[in-house]
Structures are given as structure tokens and as C-alpha cells.
N, CA and C atoms as a LAMMPS dump frame, in Angstrom:
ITEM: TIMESTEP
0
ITEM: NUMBER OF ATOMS
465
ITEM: BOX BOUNDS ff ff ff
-5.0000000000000000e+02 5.0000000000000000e+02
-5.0000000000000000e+02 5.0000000000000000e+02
-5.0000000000000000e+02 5.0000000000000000e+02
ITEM: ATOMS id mol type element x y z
1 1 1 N 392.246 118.744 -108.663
2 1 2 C 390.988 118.136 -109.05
3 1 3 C 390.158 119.167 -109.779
4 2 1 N 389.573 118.473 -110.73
5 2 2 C 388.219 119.793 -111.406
6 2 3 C 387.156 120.257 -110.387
7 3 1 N 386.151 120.89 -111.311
8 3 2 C 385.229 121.556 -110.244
9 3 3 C 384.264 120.571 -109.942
10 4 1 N 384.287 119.58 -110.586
11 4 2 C 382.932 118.853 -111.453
12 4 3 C 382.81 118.008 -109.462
13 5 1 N 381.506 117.846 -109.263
14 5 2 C 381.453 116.913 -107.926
15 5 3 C 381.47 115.476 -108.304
16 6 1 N 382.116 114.724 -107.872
17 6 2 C 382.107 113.404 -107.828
18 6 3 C 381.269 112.197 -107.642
19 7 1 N 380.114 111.342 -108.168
20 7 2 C 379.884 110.474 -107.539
21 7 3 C 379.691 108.936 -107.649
22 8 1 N 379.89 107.99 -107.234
23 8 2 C 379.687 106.796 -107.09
24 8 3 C 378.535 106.131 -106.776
25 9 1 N 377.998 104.9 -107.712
26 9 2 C 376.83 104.061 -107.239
27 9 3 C 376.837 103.178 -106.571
28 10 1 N 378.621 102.795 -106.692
29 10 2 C 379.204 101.474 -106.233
30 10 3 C 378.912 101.175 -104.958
31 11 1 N 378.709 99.754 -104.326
32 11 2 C 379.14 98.986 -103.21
33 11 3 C 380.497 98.471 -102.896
34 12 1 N 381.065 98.327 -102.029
35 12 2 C 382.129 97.462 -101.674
36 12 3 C 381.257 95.85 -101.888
37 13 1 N 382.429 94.982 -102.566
38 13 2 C 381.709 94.034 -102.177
39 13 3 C 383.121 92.758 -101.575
40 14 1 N 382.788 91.786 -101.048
41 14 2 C 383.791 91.111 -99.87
42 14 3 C 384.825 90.069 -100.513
43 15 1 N 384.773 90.023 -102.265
44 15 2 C 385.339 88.951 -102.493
45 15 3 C 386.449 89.907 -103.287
46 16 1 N 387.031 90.911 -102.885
47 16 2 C 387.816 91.628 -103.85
48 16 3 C 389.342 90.239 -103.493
49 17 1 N 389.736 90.952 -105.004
50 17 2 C 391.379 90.018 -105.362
51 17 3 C 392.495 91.465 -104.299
52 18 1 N 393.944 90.867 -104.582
53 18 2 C 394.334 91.84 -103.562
54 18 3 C 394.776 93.276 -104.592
55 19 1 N 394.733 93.077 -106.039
56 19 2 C 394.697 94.047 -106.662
57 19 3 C 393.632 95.532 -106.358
58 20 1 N 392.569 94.654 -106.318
59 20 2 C 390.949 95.181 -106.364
60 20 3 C 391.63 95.953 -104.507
61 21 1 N 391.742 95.157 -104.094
62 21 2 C 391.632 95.896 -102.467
63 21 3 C 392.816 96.909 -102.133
64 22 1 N 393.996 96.819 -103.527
65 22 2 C 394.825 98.356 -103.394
66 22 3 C 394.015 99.188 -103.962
67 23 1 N 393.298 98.943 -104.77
68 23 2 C 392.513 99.992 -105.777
69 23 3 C 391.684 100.555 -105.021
70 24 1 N 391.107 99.646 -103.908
71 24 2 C 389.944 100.476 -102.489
72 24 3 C 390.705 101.144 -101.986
73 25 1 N 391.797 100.488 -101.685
74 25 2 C 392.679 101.854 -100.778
75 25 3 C 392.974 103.41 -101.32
76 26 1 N 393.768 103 -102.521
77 26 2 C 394.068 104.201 -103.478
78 26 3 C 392.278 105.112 -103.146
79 27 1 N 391.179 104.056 -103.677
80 27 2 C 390.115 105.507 -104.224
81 27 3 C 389.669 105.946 -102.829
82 28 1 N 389.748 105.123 -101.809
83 28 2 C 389.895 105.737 -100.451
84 28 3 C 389.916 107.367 -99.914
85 29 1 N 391.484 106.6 -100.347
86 29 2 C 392.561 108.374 -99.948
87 29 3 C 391.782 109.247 -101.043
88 30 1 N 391.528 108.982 -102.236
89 30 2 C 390.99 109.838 -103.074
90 30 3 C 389.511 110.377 -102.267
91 31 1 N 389.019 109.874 -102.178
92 31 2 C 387.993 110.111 -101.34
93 31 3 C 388.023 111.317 -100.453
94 32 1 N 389.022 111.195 -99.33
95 32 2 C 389.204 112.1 -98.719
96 32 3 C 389.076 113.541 -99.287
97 33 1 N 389.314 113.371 -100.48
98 33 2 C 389.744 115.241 -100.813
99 33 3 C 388.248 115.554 -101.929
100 34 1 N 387.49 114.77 -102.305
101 34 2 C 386.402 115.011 -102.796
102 34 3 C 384.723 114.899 -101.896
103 35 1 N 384.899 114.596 -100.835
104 35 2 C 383.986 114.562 -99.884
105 35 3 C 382.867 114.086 -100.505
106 36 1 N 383.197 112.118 -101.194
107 36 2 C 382.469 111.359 -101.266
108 36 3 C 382.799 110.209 -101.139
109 37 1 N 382.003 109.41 -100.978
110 37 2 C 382.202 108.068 -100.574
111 37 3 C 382.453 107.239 -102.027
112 38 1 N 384.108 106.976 -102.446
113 38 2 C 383.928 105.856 -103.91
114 38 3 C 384.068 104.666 -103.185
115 39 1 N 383.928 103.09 -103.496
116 39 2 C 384.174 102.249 -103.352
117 39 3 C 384.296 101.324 -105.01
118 40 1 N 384.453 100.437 -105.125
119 40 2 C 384.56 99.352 -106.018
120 40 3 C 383.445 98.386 -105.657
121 41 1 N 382.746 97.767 -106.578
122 41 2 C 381.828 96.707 -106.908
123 41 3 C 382.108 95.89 -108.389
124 42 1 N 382.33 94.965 -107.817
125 42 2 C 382.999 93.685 -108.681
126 42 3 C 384.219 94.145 -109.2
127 43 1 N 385.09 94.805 -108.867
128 43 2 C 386.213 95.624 -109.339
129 43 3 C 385.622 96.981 -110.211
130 44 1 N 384.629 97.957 -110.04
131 44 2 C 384.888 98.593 -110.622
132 44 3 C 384.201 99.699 -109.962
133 45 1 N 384.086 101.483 -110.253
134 45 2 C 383.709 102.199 -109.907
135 45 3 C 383.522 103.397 -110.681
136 46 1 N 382.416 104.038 -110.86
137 46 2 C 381.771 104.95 -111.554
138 46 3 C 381.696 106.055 -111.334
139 47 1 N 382.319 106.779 -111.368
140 47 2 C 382.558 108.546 -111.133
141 47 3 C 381.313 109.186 -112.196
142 48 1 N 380.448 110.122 -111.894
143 48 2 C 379.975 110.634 -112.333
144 48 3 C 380.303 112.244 -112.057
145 49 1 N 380.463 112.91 -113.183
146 49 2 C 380.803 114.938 -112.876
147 49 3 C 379.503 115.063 -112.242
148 50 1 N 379.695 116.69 -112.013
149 50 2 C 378.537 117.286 -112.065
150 50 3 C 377.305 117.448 -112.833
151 51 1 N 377.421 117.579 -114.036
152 51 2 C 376.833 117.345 -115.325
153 51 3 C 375.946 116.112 -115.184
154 52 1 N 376.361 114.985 -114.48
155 52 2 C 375.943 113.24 -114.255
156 52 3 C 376.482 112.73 -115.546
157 53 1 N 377.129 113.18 -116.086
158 53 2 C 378.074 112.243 -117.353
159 53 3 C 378.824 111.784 -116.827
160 54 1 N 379.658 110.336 -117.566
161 54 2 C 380.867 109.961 -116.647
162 54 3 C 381.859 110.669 -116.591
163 55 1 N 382.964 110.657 -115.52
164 55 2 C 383.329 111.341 -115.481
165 55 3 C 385.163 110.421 -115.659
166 56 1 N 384.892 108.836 -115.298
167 56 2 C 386.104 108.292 -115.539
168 56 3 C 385.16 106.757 -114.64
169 57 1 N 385.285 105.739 -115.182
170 57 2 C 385.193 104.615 -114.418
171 57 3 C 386.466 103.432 -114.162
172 58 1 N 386.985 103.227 -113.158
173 58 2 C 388.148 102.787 -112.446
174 58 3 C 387.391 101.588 -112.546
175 59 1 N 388.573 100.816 -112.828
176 59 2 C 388.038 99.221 -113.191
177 59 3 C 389.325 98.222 -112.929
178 60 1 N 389.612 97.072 -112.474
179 60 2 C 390.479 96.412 -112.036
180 60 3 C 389.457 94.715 -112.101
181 61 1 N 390.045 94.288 -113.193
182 61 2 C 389.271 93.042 -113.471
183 61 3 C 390.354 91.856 -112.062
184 62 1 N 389.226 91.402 -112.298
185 62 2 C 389.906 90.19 -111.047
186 62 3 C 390.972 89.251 -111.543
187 63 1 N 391.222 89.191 -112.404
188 63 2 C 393.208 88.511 -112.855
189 63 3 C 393.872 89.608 -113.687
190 64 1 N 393.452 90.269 -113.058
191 64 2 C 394.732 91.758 -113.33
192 64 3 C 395.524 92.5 -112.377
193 65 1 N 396.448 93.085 -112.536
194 65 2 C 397.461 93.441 -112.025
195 65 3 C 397.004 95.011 -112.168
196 66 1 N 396.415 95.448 -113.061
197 66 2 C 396.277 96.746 -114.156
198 66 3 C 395.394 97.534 -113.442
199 67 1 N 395.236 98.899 -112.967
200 67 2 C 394.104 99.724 -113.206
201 67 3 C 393.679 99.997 -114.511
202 68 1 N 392.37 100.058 -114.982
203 68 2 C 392.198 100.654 -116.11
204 68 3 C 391.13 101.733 -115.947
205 69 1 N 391.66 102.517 -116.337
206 69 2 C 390.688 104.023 -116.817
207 69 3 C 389.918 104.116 -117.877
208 70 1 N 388.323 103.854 -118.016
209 70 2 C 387.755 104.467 -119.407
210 70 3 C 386.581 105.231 -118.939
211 71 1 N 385.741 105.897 -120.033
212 71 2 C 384.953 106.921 -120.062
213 71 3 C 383.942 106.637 -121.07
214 72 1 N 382.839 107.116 -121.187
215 72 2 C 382.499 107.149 -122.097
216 72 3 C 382.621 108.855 -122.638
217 73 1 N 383.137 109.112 -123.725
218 73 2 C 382.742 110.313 -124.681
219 73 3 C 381.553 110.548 -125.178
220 74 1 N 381.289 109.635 -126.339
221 74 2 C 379.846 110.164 -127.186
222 74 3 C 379.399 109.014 -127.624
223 75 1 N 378.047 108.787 -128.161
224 75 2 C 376.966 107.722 -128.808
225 75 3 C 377.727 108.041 -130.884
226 76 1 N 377.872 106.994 -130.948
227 76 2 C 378.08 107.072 -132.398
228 76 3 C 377.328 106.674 -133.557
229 77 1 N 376.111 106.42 -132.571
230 77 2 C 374.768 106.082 -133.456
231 77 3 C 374.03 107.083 -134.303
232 78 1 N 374.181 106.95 -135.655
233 78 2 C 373.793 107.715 -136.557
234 78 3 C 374.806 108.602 -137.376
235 79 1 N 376.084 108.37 -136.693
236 79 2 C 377.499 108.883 -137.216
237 79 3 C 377.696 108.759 -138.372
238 80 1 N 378.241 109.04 -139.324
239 80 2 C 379.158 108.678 -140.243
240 80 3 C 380.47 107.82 -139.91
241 81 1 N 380.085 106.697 -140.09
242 81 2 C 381.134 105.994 -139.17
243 81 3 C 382.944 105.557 -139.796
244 82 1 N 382.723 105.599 -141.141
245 82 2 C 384.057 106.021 -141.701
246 82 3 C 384.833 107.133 -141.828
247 83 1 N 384.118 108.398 -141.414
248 83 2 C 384.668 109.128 -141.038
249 83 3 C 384.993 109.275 -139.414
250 84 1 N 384.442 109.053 -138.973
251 84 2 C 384.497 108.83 -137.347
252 84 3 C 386.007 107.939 -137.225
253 85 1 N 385.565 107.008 -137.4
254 85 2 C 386.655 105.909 -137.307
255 85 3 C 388.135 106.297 -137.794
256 86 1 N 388.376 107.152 -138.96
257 86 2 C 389.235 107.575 -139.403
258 86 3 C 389.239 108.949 -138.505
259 87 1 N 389.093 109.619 -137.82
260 87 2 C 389.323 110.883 -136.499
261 87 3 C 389.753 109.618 -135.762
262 88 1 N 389.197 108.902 -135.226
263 88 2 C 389.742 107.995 -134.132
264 88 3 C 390.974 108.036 -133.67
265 89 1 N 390.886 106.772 -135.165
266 89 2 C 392.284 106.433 -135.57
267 89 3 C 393.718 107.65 -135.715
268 90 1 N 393.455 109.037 -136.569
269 90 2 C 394.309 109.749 -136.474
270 90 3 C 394.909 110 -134.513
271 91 1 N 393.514 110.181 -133.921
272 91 2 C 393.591 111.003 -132.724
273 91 3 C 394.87 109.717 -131.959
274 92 1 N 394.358 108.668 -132.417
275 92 2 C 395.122 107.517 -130.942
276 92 3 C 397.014 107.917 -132.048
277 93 1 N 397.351 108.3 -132.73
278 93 2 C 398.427 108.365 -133.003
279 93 3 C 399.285 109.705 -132.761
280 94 1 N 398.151 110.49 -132.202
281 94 2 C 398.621 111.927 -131.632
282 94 3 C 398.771 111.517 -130.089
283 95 1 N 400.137 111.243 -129.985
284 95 2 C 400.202 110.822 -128.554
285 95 3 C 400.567 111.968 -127.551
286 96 1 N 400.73 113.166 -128.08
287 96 2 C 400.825 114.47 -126.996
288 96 3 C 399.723 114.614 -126.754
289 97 1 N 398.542 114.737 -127.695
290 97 2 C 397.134 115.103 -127.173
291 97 3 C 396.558 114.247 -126.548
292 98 1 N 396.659 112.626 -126.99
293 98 2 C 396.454 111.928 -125.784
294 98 3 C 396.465 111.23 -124.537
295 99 1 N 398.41 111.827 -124.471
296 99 2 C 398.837 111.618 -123.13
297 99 3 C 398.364 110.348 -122.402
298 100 1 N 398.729 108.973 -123.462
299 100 2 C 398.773 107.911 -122.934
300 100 3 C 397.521 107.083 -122.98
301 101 1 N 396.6 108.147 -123.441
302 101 2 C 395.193 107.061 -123.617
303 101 3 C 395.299 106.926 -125.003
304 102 1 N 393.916 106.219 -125.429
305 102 2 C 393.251 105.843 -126.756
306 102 3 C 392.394 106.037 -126.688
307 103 1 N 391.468 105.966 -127.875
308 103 2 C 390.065 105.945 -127.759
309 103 3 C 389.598 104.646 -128.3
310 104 1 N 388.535 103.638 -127.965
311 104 2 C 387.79 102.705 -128.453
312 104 3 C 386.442 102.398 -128.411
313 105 1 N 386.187 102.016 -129.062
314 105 2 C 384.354 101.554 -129.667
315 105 3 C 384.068 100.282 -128.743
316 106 1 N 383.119 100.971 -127.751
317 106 2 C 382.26 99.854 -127.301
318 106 3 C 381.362 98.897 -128.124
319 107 1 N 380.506 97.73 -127.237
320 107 2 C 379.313 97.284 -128.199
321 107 3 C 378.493 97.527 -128.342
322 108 1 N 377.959 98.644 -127.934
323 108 2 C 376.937 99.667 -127.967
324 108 3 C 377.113 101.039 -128.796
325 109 1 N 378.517 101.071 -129.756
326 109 2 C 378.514 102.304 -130.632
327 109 3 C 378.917 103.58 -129.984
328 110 1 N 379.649 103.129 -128.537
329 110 2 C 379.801 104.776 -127.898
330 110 3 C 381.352 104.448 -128.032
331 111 1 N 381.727 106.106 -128.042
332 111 2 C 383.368 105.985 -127.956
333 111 3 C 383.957 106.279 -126.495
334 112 1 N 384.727 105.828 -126.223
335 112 2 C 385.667 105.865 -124.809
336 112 3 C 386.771 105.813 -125.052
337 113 1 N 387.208 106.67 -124.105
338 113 2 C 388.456 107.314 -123.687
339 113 3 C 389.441 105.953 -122.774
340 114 1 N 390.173 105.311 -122.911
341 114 2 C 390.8 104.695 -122.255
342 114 3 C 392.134 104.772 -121.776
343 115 1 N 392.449 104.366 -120.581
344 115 2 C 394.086 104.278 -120.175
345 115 3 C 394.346 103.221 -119.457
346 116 1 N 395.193 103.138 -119.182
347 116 2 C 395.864 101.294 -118.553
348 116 3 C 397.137 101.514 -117.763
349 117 1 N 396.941 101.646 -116.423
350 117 2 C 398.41 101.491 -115.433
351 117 3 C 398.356 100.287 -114.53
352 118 1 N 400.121 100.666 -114.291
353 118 2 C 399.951 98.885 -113.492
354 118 3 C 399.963 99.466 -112.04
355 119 1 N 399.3 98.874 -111.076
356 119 2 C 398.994 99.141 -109.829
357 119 3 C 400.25 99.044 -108.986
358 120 1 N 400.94 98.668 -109.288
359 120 2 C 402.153 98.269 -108.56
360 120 3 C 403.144 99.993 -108.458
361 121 1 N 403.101 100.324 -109.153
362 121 2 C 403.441 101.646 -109.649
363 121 3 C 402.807 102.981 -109.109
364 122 1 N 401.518 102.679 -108.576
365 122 2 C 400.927 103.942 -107.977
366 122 3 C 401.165 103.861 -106.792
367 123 1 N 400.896 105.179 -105.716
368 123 2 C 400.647 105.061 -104.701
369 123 3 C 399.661 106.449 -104.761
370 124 1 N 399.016 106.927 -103.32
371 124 2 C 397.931 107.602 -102.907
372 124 3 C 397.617 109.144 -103.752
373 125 1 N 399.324 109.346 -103.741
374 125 2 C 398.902 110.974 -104.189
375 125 3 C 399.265 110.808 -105.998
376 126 1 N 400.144 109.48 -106.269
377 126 2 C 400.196 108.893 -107.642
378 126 3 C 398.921 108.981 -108.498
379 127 1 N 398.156 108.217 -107.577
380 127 2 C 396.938 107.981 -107.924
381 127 3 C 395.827 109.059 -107.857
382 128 1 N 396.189 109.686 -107.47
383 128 2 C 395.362 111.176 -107.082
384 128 3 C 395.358 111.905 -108.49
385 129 1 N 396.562 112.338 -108.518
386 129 2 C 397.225 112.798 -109.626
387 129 3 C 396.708 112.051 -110.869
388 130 1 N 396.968 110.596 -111.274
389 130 2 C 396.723 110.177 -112.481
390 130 3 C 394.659 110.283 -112.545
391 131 1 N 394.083 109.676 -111.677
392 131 2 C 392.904 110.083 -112.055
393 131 3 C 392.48 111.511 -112.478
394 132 1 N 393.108 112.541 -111.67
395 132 2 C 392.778 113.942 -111.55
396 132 3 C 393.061 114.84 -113.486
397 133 1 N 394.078 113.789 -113.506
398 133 2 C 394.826 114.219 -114.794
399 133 3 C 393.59 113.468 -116.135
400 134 1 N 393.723 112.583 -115.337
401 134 2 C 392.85 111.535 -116.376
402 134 3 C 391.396 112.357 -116.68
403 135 1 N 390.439 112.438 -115.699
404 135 2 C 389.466 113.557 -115.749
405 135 3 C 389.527 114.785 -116.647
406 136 1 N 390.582 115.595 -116.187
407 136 2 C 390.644 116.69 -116.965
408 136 3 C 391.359 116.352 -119.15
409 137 1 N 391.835 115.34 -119.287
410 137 2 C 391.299 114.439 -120.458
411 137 3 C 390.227 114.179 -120.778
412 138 1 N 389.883 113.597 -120.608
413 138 2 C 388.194 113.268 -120.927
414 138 3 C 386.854 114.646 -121.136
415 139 1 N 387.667 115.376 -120.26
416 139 2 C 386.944 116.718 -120.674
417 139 3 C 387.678 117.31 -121.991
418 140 1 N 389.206 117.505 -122.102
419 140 2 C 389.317 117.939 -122.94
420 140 3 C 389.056 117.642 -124.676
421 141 1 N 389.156 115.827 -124.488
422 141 2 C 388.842 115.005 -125.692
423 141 3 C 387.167 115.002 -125.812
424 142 1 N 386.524 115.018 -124.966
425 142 2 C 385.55 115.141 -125.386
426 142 3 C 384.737 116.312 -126.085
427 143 1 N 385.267 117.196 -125.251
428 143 2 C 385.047 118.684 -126.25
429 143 3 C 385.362 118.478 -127.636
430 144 1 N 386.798 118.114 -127.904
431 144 2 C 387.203 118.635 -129.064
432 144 3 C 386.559 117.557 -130.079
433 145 1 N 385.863 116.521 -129.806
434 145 2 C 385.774 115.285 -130.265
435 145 3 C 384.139 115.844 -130.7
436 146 1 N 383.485 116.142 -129.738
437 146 2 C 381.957 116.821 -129.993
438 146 3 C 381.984 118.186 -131.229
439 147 1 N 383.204 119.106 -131.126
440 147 2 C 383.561 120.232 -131.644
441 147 3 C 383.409 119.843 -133.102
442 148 1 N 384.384 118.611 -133.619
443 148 2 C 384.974 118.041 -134.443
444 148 3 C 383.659 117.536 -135.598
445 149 1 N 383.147 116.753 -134.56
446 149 2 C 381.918 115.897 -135.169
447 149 3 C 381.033 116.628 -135.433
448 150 1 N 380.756 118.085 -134.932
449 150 2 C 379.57 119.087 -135.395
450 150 3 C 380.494 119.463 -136.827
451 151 1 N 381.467 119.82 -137.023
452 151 2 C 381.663 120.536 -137.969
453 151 3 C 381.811 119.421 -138.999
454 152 1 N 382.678 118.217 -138.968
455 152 2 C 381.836 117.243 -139.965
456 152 3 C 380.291 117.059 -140.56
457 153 1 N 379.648 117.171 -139.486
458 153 2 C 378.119 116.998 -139.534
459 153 3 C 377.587 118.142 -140.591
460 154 1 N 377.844 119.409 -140.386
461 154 2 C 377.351 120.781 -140.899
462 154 3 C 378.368 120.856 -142.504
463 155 1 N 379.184 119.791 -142.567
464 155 2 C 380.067 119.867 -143.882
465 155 3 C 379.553 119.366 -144.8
């Protein structure tokens, strides 16, 4: 796990699907080793670092099978957005650097980091591991993504 502390706003709430209620279990056990309380609310849950940026939000829509992993990176408001869009686009085809995610445009102009596993497939320390991994992504794309966009900016 990073250094960053963990935290959640979420509630449990009582109508989870049985997807949603492996996903409590999984962030459970996760739990244990970060000495905070995550839960899920309406299927989803909000990790915040230390920093209070996100840090990864775990999401499991209620007719899914899927965990999904996204983040937010950066606000793209005021961007150059054809150039932006074209980094994007190169980055989601560099699949060593992104080790299984993508990046996509919310409706609000921010970019996120996304990934997609099927729940059936994880188990406790699986899941440990893929968030833990997932985290330390999001730090690294976001750096280089902030790095990137200054030196566009100053060009």
C-alpha cells in the first residue's frame, strides 16, 4: 500500500445486489490493513489520499458483475482541448504505461483514470493487490499527465 492515508465518506446502505455485498467484503479485508473504516453507498466508495484528492473510487453498479476503478486526475477546463484529447488518446494505446486502464472525460471536463474487473475473479489479497496497484497508477499518471500539460502550456 502507499503512504497516502485512506478515507471514506461512504455509508453501508441495506439494499446492496450480491455483487455490491462481495465488494463490502473484499473492501472489508482491505480495511483491515489501512486502519479505516471503507464501506459502499449505493454501490460505491470514495478513497481519498492524504493530500484529500481522490485517491481511487470503487464502484459496482447494481446490474453488474464488474468492479470498476476510476479517479479523477485533472479539471480540463481552460485546456487546450485538442491537444489534450490527442495525449489522451496516444496514452490509452500505451498499454505498458497503462497497465490495463484508460483514461476518460467526464461531464464535467475532468479526466479519469479508469479500470474494469470482473468480481468473480478477485478474492481478498487479489483485491488488495489490484486496488493497491491501481492507486500507485493514478499517482503515477497523474504526475506525468500534470508534468505533460505544464510543458504544453509554457510551449
Amino acid at each position: 500500500m502507499t503512504s497516502a492515508q485512506y478515507t471514506s465518506s461512504q455509508q453501508t446502505t441495506s439494499q446492496q445486489t450480491q455483487s455490491q455485498q462481495q465488494a463490502a467484503r473484499l473492501l472489508q479485508h482491505f480495511s483491515q490493513f489501512n486502519r479505516q473504516r471503507l464501506t459502499l453507498n449505493n454501490g460505491i466508495c470514495v478513497l481519498n489520499g492524504a493530500d484529500g484528492r481522490e485517491a481511487a473510487v470503487i464502484e459496482v453498479p447494481a446490474q453488474s458483475d464488474s468492479l470498476l476503478l476510476h479517479c479523477h486526475l485533472i479539471s480540463l477546463k481552460g485546456e487546450d482541448k485538442s491537444a489534450v484529447y490527442r495525449l489522451m488518446l496516444l496514452l490509452n494505446f500505451e498499454m505498458a504505461a497503462m497497465r490495463g486502464c484508460w483514461l476518460a472525460l467526464d461531464e464535467y471536463d475532468n479526466l479519469r483514470l479508469c479500470s474494469q474487473y470482473p468480481l468473480d475473479k478477485l478474492d481478498e489479497s487479489g483485491f488488495s493487490a489490484l486496488l493497491n496497484g491501481y492507486i500507485r497508477q493514478v499517482e503515477d499518471t497523474r504526475i506525468f499527465i500534470e508534468q505533460t500539460l505544464a510543458q504544453v502550456n509554457a510551449a
